[in-house]
C-alpha positions as CSV (number, residue, x, y, z in Angstrom):
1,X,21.1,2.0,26.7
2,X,22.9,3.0,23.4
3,X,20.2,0.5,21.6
4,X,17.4,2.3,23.4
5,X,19.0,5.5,22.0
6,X,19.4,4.1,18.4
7,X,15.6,2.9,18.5
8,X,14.1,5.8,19.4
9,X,16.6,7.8,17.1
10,X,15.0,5.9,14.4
11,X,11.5,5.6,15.4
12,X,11.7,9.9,15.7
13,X,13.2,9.9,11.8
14,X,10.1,7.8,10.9
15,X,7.5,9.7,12.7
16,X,8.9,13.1,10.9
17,X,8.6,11.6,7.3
18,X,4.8,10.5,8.6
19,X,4.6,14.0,9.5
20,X,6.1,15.7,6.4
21,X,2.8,13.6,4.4
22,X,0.4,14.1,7.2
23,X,1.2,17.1,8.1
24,X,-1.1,20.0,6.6
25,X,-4.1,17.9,7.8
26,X,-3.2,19.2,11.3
27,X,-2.6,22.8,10.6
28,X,-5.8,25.1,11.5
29,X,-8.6,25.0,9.1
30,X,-7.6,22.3,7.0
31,X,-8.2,18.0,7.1
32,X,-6.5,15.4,5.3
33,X,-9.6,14.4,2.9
34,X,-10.4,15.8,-0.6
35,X,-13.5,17.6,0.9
36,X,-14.3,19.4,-2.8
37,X,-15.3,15.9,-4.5
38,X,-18.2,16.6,-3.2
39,X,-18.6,19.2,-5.8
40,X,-18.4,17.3,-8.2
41,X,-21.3,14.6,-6.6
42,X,-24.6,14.8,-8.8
43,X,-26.4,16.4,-5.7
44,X,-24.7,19.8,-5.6
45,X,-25.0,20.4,-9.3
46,X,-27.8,21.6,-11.7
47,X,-26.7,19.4,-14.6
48,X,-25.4,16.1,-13.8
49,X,-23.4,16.4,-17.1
50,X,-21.6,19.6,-15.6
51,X,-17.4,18.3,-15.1
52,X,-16.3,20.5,-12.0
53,X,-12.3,21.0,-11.8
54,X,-11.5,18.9,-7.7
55,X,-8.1,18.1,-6.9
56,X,-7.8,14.0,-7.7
57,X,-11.0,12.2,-8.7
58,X,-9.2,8.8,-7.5
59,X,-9.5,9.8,-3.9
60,X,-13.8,9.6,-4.3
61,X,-14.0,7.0,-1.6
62,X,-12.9,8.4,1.5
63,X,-15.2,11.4,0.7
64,X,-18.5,9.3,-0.7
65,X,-18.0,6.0,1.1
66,X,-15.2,5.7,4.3
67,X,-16.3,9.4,5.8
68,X,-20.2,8.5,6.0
69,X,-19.3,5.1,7.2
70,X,-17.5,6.9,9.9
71,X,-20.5,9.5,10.7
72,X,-23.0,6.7,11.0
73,X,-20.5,4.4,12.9
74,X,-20.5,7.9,15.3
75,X,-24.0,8.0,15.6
76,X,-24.6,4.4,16.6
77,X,-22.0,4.6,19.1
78,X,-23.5,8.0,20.9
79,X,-26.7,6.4,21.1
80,X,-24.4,3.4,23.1
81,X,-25.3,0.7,20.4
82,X,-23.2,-1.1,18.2
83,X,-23.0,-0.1,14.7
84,X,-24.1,-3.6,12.9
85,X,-26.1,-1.4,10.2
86,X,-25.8,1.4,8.5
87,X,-29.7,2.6,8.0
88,X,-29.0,5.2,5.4
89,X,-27.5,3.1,2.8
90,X,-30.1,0.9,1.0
91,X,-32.3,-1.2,3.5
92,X,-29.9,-1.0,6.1
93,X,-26.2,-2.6,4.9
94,X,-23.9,-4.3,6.7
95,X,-21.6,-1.9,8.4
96,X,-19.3,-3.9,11.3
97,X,-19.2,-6.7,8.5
98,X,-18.3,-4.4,6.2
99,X,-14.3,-5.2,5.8
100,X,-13.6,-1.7,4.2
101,X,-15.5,0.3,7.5
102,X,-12.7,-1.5,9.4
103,X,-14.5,-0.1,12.7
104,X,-12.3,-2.3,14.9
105,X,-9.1,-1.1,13.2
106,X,-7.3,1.2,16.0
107,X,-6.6,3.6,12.7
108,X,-10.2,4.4,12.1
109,X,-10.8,5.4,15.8
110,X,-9.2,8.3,15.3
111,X,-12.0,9.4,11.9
112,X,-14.7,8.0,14.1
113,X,-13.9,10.2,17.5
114,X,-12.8,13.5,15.4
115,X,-14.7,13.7,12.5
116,X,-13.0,15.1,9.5
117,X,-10.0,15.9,11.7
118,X,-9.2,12.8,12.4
119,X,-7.5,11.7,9.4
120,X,-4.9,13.3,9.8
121,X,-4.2,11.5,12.7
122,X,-5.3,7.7,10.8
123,X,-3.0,8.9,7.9
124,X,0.0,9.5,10.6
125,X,-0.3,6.8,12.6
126,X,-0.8,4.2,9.3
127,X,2.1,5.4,7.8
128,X,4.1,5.9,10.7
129,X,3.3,2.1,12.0
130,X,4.1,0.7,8.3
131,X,8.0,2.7,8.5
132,X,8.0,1.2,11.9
133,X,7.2,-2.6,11.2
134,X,9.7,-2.5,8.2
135,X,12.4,-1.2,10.8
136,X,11.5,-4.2,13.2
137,X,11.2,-7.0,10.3
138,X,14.7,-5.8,8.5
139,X,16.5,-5.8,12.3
140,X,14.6,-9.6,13.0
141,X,16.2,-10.2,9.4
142,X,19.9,-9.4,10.1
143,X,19.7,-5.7,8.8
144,X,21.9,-3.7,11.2
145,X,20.1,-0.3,13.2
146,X,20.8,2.3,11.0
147,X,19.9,-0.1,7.8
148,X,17.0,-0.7,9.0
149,X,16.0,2.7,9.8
150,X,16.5,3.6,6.2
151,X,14.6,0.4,5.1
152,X,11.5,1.6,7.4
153,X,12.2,5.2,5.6
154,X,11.6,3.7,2.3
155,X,8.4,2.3,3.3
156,X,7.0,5.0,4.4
157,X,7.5,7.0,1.2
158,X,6.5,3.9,-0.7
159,X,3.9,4.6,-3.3
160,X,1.9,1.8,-1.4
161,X,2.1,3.9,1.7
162,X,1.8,7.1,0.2
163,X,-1.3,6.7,-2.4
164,X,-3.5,4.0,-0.4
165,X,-2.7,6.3,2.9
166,X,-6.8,7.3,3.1
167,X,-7.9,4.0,2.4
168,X,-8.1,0.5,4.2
169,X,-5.5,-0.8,2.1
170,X,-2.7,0.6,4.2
171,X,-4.3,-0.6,7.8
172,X,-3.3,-3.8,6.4
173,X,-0.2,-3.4,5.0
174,X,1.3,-1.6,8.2
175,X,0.6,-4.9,10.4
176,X,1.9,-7.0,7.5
177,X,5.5,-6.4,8.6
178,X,5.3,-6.4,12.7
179,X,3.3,-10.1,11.6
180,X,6.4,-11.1,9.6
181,X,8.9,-10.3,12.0
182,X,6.5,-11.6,15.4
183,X,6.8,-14.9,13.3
184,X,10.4,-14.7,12.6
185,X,10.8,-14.2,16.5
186,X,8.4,-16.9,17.6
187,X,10.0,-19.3,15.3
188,X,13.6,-18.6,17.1
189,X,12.8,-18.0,20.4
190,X,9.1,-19.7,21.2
191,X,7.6,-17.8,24.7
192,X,3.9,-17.3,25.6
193,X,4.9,-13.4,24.9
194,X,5.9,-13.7,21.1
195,X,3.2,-16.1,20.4
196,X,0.8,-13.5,21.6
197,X,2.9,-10.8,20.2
198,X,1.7,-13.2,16.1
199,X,-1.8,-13.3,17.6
200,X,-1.7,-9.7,18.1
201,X,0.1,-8.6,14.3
202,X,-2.8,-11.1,12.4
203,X,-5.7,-9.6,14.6
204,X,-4.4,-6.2,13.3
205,X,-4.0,-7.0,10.0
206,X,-7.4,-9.0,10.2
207,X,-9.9,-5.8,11.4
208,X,-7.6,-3.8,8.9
209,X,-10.3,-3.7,6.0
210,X,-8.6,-4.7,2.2
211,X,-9.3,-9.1,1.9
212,X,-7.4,-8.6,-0.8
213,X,-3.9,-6.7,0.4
214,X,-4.9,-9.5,3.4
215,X,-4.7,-12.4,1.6
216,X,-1.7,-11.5,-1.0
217,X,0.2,-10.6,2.3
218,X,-0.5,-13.5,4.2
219,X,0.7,-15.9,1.4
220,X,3.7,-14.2,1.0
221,X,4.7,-14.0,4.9
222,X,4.1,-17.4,5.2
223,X,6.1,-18.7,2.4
224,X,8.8,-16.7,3.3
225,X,8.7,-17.9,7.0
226,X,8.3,-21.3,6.0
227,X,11.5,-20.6,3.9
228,X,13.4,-19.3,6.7
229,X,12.7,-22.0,9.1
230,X,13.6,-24.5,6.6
231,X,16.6,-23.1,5.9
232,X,17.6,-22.1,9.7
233,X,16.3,-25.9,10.6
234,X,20.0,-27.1,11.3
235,X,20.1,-24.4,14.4
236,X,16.7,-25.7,16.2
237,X,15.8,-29.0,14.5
238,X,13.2,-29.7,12.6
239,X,10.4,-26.7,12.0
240,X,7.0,-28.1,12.0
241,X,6.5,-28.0,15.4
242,X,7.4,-24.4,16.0
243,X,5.6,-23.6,12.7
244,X,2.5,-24.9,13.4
245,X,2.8,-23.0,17.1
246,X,3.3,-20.0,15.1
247,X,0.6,-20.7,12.8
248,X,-1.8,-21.4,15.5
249,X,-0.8,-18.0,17.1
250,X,-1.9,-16.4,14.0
251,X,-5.0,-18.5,13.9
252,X,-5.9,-17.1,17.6
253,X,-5.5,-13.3,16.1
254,X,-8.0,-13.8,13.0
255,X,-10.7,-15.8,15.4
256,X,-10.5,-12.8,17.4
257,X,-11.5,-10.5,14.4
258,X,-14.3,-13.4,13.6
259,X,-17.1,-11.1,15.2
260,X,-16.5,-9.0,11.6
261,X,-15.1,-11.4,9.5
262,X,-17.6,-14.5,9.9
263,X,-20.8,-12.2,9.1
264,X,-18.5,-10.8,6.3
265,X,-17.7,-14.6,4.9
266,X,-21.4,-15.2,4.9
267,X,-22.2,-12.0,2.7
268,X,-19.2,-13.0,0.2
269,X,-20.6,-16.4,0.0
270,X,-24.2,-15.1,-0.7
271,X,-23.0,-12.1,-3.3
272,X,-23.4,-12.3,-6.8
273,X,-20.0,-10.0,-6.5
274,X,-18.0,-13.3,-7.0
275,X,-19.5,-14.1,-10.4
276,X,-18.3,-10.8,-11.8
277,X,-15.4,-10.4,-10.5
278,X,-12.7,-12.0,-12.5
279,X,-13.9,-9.6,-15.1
280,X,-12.6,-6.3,-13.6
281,X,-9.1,-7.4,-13.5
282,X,-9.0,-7.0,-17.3
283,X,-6.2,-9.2,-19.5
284,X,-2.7,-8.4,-21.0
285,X,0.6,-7.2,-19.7
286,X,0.2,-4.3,-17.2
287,X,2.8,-2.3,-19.3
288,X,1.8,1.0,-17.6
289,X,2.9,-0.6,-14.1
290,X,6.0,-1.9,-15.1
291,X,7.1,1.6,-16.4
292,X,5.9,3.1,-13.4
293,X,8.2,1.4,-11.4
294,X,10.9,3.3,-12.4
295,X,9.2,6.5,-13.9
296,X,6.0,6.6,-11.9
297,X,4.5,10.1,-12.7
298,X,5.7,9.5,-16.8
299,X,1.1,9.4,-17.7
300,X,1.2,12.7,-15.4
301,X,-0.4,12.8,-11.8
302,X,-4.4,13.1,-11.3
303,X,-3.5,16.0,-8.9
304,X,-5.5,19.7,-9.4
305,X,-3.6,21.3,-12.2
306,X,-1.5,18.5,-13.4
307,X,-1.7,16.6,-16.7
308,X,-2.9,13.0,-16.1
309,X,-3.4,10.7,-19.1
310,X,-4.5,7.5,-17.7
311,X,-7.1,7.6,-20.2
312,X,-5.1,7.5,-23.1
313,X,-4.9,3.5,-23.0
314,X,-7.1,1.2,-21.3
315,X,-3.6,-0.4,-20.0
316,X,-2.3,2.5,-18.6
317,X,-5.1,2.0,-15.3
318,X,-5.0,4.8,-12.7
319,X,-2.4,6.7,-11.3
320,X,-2.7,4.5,-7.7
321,X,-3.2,0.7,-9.2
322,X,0.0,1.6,-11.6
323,X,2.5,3.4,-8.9
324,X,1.3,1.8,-5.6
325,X,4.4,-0.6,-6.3
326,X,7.0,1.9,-6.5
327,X,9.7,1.9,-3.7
328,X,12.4,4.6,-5.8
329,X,14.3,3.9,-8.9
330,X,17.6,4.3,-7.0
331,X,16.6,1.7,-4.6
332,X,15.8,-0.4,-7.5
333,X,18.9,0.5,-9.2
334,X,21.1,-0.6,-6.2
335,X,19.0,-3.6,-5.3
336,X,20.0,-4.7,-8.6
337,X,23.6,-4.2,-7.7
338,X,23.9,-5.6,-4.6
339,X,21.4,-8.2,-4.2
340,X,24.1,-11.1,-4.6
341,X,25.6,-9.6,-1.5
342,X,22.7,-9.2,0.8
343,X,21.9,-12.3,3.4
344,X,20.5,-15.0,2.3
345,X,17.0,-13.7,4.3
346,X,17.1,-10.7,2.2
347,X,17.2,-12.4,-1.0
348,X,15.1,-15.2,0.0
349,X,12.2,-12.0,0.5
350,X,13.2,-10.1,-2.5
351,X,12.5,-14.1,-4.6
352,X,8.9,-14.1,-2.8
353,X,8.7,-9.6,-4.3
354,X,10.0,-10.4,-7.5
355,X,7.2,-13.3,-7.9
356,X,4.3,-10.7,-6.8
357,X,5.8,-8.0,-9.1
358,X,5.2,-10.5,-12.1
359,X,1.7,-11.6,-10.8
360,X,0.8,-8.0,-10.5
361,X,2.3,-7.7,-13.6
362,X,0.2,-10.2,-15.2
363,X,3.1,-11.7,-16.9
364,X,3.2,-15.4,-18.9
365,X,3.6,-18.1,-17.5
366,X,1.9,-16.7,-13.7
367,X,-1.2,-15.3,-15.0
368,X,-2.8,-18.4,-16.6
369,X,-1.7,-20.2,-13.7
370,X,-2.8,-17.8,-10.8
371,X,-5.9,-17.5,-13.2
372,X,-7.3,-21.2,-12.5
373,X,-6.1,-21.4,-8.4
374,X,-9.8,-21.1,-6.6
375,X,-10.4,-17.7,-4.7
376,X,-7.1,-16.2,-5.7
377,X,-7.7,-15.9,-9.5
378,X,-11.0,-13.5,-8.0
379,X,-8.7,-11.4,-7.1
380,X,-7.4,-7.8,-8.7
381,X,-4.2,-8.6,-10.1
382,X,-2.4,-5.7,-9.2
383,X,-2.6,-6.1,-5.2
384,X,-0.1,-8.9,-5.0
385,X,3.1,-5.8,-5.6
386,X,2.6,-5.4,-1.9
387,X,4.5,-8.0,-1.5
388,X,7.3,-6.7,-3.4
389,X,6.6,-3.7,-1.8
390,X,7.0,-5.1,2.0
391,X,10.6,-7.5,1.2
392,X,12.1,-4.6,-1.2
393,X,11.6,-2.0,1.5
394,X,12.9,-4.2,4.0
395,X,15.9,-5.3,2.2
396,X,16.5,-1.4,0.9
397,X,18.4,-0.3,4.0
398,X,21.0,-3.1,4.0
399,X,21.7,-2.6,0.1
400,X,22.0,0.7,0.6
401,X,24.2,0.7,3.6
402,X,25.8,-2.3,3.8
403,X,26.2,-3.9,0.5
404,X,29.1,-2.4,-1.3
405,X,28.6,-1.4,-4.7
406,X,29.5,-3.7,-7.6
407,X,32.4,-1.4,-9.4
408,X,33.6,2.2,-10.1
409,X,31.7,2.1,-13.7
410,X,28.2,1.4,-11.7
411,X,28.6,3.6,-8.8
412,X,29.3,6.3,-11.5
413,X,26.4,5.0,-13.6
414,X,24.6,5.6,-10.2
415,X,25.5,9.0,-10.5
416,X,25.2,10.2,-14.0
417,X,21.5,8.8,-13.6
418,X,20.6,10.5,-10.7
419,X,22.5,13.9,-12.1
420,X,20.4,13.1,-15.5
421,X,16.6,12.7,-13.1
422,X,17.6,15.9,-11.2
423,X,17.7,17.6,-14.5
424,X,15.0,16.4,-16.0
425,X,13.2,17.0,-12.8
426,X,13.9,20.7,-12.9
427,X,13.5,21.5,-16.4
428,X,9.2,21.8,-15.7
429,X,10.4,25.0,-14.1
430,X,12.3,26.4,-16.6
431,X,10.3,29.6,-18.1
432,X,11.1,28.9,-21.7
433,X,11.1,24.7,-21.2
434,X,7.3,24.8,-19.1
435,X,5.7,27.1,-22.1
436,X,6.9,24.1,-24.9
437,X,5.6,21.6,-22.2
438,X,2.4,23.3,-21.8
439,X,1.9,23.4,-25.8
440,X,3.1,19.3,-26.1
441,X,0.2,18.5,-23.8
442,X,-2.7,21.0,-25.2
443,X,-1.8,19.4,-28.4
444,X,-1.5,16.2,-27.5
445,X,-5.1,16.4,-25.9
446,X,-6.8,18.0,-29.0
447,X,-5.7,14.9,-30.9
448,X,-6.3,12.4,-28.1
449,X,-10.0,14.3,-28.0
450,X,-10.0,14.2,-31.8
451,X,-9.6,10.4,-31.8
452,X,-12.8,10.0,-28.9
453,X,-9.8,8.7,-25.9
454,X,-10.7,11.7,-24.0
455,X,-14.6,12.5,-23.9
456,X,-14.2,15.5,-21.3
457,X,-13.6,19.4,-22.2
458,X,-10.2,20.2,-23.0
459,X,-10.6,22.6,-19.4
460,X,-10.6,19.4,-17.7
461,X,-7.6,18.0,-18.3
């Protein structure tokens, strides 16, 4: 009973955080979707040319691709038919095969049966299902109930979460972590119920729309399950049998999803999208990412009235590729600390993060090599920090919690730094400090204009 308690105690801390970000979408008059792109669409505007002011030109595709997905998906469905096509794009596209429509992905339901309303509801339930799974895979990992509640906390403020919430990315990441911890369980304690609960995660995370956030995650769950079987082997023999029971659980979920995913296979294999690709990940250190991890708004925010110079440097990418791995400097700060002193599972999933933080990072000596592995090397780079993403929120809770502190000096180096963020948080809203702000950025635009790295009005950014 006290367990039941302590659940539900933590599941109803989660759902509020969901609530805090989804929130205004619910509130009378208002949806969760940047409805005034479409002012800035070629259609509503005398001269193409024009640059309208919206509130964050990054969040284009939920208004100009996901929404009229939704509205023809709607249509097809009133009419009783299933929505295989989409007539008013092209010839008539694939829409069911279409991985980012995710129509069988329970998150969508909600867009498809409100309208605009509904994502508010997809936003909720995504991010509230992400905290969740983190809670579930950090208890299956040792973590104890309260740990783990702060662990699911952390991943549902995660910049993965928080800036991927309107798009398909985040379907998939919030069954990545109920499909780690159905496998940890299976691989324990086999029973017709656990495998199905595996078959059930990697259906979810199948229909959830993002190959590539699908792929990254499902190498990294299974090395680090094959890692903890191998290690727990002394406790129930040896682990290929239960493994490949577990695998082939997995294997039940995606055949499931194979009435999108095969027609979607056979499009891939017929695109010219595969000869292009490795040229949009672009080369060199992702320097802009690394920073961000600790200082993830230092290039501004693309948000209305806020200065965002992703521009400045083809390097620095936008705000969402750059940030999405951010979990909180002071969870990286006492990870740091304490990661010699978390269980061996913890640190066996923060190896597997660490190794997709440096592939996302593009760093020497993993980018040549992930650059000549077939399939993976078409791949954006940047995707593969979910999987830092997924073990460092997991393993947050613990360190924070449970994992004492290294020495006096670094718990009050913990504190000076946080005391030193706060204040250079709150000096923006100083009078006297935002006016010498205001003039740092107008001239540092006119000379960024000056030298052609920003072609738009000096009213737009």
């Amino acid at each position: 009973m006290e367990r039941r308690v302590r659940n539900t105690a933590a599941a109803g801390i989660i759902a509020c955080a969901a609530l805090v970000y989804s929130g205004p979408g619910f509130l009378p008059g208002r949806v969760l979707l940047p409805a005034d792109l479409i002012r800035e669409a070629g259609v509503w505007k005398k001269d193409p040319l024009d640059r309208r002011p919206v509130s964050n030109r990054l969040l284009s595709d939920p208004v100009l691709q996901f929404h009229p997905w939704d509205t023809a998906a709607r249509r097809w469905l009133a009419r009783g038919e299933v929505p295989f096509v989409n007539p008013f794009a092209g010839e008539g596209q694939a829409l069911l095969a279409n991985p980012q429509a995710a129509l069988l992905c329970p998150s969508t339901w909600p867009r498809i049966l409100l309208g605009p309303r509904g994502w508010a509801v997809s936003v909720f339930l995504k991010v509230l299902a992400a905290g969740l799974g983190v809670a579930v895979l950090a208890r299956e990992m040792g973590a104890s109930a309260p740990a783990a509640a702060l662990s699911g906390l952390v991943a549902a403020g995660s910049g993965f979460s928080i800036l991927w919430g309107l798009h398909p990315h985040t379907n998939v990441f919030a069954a990545l972590p109920w499909l780690a911890a159905a496998l940890l369980r299976s691989l324990r304690e086999p029973s017709r119920a656990r495998m199905a609960a595996v078959a059930g995660a990697a259906l979810a995370a199948a229909v959830g729309g993002h190959p590539e956030t699908l792929a990254v995650g499902l190498l990294g769950i299974a090395a680090f399950v094959t890692w903890e079987a191998l290690a727990a082997r002394a406790r129930f023999g040896l682990p290929l049998r239960r493994l490949a029971a577990s695998a082939a659980a997995a294997g039940c979920g995606f055949l499931a999803a194979g009435i999108a995913l095969v027609p979607f296979l056979r499009l891939l294999a017929a695109s010219q999208a595969v000869a292009v690709r490795p040229g949009l990940s672009g080369g060199g250190i992702r320097w802009a990412a690394a920073v961000s991890q600790i200082l993830p708004g230092f290039l501004g925010a693309p948000l209305s009235n806020e200065l965002d110079l992703s521009g400045v440097s083809a390097a620095a990418e936008n705000f969402n590729s750059r940030c999405q791995g951010y979990v909180g400097a002071v969870v990286l700060v006492v990870l740091a600390i304490s990661a010699r002193r978390l269980a061996p599972s913890f640190r066996r999933g923060l190896c597997i993060g660490a190794l997709g933080l440096a592939l996302a990072w593009r760093l020497p000596p993993f980018e040549p090599i992930l650059a000549r592995i077939p399939i993976l090397s078409l791949g954006a780079r940047q995707y593969w920090a979910v999987l830092f993403v997924l073990f460092a929120c997991a393993a947050a809770g613990p360190a924070l919690m449970e994992a004492p502190v290294a020495s006096r000096g670094w718990r009050l180096a913990v504190v000076l730094a946080g005391f030193a963020l706060l204040a250079a948080g709150t000096l923006p809203s100083i009078p006297s400090a935002r006016s010498q702000f205001l003039d740092a950025g107008e001239q540092a635009i006119a000379r960024l204009r000056a030298r052609g790295r920003l072609t738009g009005s000096a009213e737009v950014y």
